[in-house]
PyMOL commands that place a pseudoatom at each C-alpha (Angstrom):
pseudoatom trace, name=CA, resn=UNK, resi=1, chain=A, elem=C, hetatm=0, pos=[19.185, 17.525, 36.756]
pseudoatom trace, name=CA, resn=UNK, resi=2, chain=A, elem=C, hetatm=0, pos=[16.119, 19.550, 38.306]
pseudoatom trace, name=CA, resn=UNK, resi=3, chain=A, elem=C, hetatm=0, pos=[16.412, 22.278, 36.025]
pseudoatom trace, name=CA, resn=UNK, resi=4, chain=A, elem=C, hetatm=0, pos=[15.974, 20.192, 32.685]
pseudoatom trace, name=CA, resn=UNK, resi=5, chain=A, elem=C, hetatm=0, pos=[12.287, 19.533, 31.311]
pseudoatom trace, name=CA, resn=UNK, resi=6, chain=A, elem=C, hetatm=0, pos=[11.802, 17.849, 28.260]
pseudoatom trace, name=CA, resn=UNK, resi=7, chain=A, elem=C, hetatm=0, pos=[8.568, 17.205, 26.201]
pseudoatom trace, name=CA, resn=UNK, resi=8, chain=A, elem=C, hetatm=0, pos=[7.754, 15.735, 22.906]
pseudoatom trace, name=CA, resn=UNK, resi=9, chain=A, elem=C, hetatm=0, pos=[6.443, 16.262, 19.559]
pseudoatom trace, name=CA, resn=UNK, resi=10, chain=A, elem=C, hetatm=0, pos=[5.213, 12.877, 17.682]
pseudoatom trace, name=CA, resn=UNK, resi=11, chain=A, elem=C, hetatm=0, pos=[5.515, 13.494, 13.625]
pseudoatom trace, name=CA, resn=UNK, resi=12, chain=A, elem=C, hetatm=0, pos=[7.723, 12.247, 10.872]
pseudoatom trace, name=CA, resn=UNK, resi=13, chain=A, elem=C, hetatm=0, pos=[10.558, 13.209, 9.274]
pseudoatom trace, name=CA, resn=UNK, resi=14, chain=A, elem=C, hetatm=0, pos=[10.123, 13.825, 5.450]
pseudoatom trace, name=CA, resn=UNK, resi=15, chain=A, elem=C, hetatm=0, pos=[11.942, 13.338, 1.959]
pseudoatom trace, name=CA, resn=UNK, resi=16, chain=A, elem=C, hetatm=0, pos=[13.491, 9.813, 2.974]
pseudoatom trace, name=CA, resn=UNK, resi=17, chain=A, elem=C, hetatm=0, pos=[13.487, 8.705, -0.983]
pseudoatom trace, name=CA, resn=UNK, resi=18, chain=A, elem=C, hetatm=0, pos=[15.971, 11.189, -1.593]
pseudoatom trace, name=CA, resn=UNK, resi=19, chain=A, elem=C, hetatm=0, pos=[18.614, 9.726, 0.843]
pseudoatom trace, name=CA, resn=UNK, resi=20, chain=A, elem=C, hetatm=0, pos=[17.538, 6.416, 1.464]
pseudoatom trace, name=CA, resn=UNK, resi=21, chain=A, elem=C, hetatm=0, pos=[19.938, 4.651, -1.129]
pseudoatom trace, name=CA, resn=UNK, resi=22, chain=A, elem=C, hetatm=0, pos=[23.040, 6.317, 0.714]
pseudoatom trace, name=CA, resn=UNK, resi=23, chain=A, elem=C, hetatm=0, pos=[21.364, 6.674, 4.699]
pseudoatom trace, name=CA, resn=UNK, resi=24, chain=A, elem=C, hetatm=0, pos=[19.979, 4.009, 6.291]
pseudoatom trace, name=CA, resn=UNK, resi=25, chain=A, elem=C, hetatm=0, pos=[17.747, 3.914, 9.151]
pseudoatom trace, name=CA, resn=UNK, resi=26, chain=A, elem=C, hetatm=0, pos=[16.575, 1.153, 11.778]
pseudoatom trace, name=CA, resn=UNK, resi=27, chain=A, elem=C, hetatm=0, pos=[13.310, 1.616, 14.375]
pseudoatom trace, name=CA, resn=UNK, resi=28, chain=A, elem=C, hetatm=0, pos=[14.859, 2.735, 17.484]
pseudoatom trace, name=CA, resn=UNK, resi=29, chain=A, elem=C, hetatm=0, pos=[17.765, 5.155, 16.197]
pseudoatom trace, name=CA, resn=UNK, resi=30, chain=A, elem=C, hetatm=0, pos=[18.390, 8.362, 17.739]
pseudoatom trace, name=CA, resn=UNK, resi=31, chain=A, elem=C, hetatm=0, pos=[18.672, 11.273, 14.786]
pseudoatom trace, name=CA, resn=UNK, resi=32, chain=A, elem=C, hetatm=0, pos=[20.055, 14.906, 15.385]
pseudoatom trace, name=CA, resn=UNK, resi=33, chain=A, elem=C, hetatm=0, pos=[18.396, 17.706, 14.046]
pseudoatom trace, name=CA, resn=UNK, resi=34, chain=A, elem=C, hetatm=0, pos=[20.373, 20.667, 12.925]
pseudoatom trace, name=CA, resn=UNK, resi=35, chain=A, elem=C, hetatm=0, pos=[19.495, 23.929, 10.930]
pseudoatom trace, name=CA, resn=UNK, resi=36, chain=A, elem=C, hetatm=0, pos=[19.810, 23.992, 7.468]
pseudoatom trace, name=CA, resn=UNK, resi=37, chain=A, elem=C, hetatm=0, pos=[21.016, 27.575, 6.726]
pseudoatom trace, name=CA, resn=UNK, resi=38, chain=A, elem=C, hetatm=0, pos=[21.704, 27.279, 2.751]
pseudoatom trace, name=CA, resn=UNK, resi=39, chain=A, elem=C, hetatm=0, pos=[18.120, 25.821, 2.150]
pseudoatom trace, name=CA, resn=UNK, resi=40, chain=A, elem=C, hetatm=0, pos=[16.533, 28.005, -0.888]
pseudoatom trace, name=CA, resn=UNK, resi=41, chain=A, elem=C, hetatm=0, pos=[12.852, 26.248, -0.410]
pseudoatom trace, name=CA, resn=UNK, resi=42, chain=A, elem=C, hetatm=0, pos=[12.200, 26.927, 3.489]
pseudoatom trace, name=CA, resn=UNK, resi=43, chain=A, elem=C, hetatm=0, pos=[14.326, 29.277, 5.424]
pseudoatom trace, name=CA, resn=UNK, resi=44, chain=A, elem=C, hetatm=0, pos=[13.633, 27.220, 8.311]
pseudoatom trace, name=CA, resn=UNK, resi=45, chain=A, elem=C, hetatm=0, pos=[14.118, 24.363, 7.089]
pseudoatom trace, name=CA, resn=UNK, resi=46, chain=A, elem=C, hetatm=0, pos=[15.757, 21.471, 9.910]
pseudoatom trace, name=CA, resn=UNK, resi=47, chain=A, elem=C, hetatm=0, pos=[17.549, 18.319, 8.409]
pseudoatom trace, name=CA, resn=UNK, resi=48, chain=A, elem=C, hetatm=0, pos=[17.604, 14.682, 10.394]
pseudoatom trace, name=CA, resn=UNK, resi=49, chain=A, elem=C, hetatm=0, pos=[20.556, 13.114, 10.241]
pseudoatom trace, name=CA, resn=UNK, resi=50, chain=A, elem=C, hetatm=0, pos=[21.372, 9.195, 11.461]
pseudoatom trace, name=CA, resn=UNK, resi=51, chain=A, elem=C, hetatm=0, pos=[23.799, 7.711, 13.855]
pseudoatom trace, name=CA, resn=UNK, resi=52, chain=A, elem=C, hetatm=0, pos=[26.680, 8.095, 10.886]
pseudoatom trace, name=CA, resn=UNK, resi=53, chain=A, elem=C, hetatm=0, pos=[25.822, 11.607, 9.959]
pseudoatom trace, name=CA, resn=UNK, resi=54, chain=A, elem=C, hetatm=0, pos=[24.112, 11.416, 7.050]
pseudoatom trace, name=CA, resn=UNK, resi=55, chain=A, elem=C, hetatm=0, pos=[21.094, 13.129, 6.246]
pseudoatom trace, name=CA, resn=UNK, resi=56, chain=A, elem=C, hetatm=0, pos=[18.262, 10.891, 6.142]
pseudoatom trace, name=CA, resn=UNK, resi=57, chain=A, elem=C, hetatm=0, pos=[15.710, 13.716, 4.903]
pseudoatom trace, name=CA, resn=UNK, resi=58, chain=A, elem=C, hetatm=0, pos=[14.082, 16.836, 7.253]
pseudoatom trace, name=CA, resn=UNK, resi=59, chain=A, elem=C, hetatm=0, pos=[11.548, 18.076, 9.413]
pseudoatom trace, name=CA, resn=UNK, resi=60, chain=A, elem=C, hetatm=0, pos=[8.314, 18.687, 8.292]
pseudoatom trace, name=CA, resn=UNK, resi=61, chain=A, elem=C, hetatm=0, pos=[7.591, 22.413, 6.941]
pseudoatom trace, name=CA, resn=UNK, resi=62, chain=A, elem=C, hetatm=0, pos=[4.903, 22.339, 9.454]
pseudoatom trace, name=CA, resn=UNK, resi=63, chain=A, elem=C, hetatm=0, pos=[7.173, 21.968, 12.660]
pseudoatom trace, name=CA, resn=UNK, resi=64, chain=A, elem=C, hetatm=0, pos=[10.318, 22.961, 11.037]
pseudoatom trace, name=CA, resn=UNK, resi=65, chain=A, elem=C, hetatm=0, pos=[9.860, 26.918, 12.013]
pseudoatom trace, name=CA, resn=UNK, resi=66, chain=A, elem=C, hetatm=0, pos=[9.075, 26.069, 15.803]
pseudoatom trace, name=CA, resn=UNK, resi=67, chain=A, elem=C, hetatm=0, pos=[12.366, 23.230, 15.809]
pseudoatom trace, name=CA, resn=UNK, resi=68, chain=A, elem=C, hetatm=0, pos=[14.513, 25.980, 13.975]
pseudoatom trace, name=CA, resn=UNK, resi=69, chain=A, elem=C, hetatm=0, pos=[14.057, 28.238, 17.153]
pseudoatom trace, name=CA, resn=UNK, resi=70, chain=A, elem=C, hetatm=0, pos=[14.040, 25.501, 19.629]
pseudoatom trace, name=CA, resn=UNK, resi=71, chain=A, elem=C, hetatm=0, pos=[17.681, 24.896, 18.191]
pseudoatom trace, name=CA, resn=UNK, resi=72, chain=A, elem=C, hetatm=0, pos=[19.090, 28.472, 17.649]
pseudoatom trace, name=CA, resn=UNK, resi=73, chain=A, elem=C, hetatm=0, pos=[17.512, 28.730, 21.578]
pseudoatom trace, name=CA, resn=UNK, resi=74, chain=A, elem=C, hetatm=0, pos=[18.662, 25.791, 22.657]
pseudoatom trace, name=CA, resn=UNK, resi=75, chain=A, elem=C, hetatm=0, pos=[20.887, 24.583, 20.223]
pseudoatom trace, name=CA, resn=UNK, resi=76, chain=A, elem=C, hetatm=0, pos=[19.754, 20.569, 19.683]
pseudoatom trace, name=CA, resn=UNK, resi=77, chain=A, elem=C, hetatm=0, pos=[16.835, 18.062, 19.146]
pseudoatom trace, name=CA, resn=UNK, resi=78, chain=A, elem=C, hetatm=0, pos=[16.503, 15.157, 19.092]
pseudoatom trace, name=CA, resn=UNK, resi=79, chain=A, elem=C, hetatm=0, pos=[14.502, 12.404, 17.134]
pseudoatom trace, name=CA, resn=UNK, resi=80, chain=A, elem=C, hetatm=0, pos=[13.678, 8.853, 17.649]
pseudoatom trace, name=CA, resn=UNK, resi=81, chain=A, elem=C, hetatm=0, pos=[12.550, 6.571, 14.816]
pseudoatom trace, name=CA, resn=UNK, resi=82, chain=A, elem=C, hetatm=0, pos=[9.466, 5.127, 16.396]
pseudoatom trace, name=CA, resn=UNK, resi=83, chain=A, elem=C, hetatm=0, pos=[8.080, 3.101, 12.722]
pseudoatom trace, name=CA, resn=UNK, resi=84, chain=A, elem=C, hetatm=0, pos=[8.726, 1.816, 9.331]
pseudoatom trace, name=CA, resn=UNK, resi=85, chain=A, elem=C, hetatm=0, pos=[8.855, 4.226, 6.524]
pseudoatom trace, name=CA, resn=UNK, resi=86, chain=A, elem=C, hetatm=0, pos=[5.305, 4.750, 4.504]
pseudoatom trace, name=CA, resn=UNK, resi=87, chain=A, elem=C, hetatm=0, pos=[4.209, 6.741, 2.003]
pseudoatom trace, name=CA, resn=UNK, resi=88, chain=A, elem=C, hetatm=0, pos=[0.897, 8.360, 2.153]
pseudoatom trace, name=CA, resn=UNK, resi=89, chain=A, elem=C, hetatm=0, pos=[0.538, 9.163, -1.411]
pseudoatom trace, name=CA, resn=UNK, resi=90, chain=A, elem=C, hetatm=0, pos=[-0.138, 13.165, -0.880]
pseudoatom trace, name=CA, resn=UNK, resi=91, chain=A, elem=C, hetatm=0, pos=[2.898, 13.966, -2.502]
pseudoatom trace, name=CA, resn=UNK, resi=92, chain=A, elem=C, hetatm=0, pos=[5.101, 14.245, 0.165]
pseudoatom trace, name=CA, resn=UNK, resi=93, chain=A, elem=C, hetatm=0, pos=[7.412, 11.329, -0.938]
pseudoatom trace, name=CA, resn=UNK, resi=94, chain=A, elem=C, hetatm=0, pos=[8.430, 8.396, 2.014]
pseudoatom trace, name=CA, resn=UNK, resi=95, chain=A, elem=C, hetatm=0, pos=[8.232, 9.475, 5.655]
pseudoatom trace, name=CA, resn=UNK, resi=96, chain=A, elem=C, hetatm=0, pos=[9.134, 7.581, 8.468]
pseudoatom trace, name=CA, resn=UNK, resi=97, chain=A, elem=C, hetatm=0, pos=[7.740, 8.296, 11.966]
pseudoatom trace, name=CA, resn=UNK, resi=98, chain=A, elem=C, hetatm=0, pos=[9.784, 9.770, 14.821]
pseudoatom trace, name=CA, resn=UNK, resi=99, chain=A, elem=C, hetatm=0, pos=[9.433, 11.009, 18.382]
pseudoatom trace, name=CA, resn=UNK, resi=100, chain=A, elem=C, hetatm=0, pos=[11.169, 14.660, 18.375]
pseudoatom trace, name=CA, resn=UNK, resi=101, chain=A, elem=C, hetatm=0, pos=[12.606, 15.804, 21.521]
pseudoatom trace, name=CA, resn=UNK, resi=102, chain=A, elem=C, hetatm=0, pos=[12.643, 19.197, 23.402]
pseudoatom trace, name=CA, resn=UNK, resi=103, chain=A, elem=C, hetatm=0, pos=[14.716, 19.423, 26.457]
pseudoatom trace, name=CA, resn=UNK, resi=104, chain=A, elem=C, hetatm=0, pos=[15.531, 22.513, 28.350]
pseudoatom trace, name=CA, resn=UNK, resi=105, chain=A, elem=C, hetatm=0, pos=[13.438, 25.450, 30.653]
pseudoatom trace, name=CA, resn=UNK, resi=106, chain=A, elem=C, hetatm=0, pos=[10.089, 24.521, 31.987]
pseudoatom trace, name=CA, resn=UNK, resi=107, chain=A, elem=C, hetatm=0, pos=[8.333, 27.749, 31.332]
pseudoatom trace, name=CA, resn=UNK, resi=108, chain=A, elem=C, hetatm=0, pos=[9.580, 27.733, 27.827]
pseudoatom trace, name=CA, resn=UNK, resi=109, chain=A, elem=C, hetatm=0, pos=[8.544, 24.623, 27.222]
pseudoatom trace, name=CA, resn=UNK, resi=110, chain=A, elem=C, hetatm=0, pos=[4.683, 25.117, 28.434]
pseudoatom trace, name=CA, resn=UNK, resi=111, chain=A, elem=C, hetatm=0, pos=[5.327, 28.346, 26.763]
pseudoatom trace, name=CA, resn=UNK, resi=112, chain=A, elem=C, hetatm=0, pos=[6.226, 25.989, 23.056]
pseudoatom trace, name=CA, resn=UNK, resi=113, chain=A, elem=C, hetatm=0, pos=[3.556, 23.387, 23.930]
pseudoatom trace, name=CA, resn=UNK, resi=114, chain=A, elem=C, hetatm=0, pos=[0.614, 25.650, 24.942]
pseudoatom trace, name=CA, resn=UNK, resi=115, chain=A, elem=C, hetatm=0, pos=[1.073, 27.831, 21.232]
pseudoatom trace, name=CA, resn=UNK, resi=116, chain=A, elem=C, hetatm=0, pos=[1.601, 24.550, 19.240]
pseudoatom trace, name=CA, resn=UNK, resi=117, chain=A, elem=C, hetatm=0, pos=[-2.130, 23.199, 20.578]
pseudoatom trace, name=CA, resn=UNK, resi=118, chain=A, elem=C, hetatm=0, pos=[-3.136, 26.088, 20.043]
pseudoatom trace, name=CA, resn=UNK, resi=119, chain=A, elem=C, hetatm=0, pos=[-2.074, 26.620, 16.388]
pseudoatom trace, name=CA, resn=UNK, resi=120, chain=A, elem=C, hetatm=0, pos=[-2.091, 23.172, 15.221]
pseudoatom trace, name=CA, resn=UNK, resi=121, chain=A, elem=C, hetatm=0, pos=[-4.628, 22.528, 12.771]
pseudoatom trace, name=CA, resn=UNK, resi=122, chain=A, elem=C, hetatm=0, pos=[-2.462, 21.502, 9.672]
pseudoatom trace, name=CA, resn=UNK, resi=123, chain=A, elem=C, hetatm=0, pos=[-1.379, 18.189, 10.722]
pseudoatom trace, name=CA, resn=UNK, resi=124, chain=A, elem=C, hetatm=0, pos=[-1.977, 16.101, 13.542]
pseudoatom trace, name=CA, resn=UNK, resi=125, chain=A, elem=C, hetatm=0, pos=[0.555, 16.230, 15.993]
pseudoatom trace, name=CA, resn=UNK, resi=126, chain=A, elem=C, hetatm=0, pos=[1.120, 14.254, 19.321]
pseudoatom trace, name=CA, resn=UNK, resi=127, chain=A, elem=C, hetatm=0, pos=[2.297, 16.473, 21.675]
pseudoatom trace, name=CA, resn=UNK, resi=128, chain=A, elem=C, hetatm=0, pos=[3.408, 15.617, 25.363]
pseudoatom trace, name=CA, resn=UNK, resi=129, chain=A, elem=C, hetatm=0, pos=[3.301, 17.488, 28.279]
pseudoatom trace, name=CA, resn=UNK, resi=130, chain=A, elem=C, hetatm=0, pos=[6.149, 19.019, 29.604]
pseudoatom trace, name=CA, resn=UNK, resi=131, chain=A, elem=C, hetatm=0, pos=[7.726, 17.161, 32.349]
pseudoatom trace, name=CA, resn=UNK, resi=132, chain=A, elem=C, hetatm=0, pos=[10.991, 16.712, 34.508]
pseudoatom trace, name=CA, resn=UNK, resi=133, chain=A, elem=C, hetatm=0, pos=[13.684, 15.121, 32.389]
pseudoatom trace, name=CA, resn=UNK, resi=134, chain=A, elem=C, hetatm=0, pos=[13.684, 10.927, 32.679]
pseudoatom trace, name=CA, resn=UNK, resi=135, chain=A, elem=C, hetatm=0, pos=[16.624, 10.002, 31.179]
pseudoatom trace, name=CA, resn=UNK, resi=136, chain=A, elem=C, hetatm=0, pos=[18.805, 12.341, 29.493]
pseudoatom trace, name=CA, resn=UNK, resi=137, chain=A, elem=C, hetatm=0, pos=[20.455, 9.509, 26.827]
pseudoatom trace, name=CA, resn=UNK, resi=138, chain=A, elem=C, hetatm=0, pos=[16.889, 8.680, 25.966]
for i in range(1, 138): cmd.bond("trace and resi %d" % i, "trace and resi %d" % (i + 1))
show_as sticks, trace
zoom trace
């Protein structure tokens, strides 16, 4: 489809010791994110759930703001497990890397990018361009 643009945001999804006894996860799976609207830590706050529907743990506080618009906008992301889970001993409990992706309106999209490179200093984030849509099962 012309119309559809898609770019991508390289980070990790967060909290996987507290699901990883009952979720699994392989390198390669596509996740859904969806909002979590009952969450009393971050009202933002975005959980990742695997191929079965089971939440494997949630978007970093960092992103999770910027991905809770993107879906009440757009009203899905996606997320690709792109490494083995790690722990990088800052407290933040085992992570696993993904690839999360934006589809939808160009300008919007430039629009997200442009303020993220802008803003991010937190956390390093790998952030594509935006760009006509590839492959829309990808």
């Amino acid at each position: 489809m012309a119309d559809e643009y898609e770019a991508f945001i390289e980070a990790s999804v967060r909290g996987y010791h507290a699901y990883f006894k009952d979720a699994t996860l392989v390198i390669g799976e596509v996740l859904m994110c969806e909002r979590e609207l009952d969450n009393a830590y971050n009202k933002y706050a975005v959980a990742v759930d695997n191929e079965q529907g089971k939440v494997v743990g949630h978007v970093p506080i960092e992103v999770s703001k910027l991905l809770a618009r993107f879906i009440r906008n757009y009203g899905e992301v996606e997320a690709k497990c792109i490494g083995a889970r790690y722990n990088r001993g800052e407290g933040k409990g085992l992570e696993f890397p993904v690839d999360y992706k934006l589809s939808g309106n160009r300008r919007y999209l430039e629009k997200l990018v442009s303020s993220i490179k802008k803003k991010e200093t937190t956390c390093n984030l790998n952030i594509s361009e935006v760009r006509e849509c590839q492959d829309r099962n990808s």
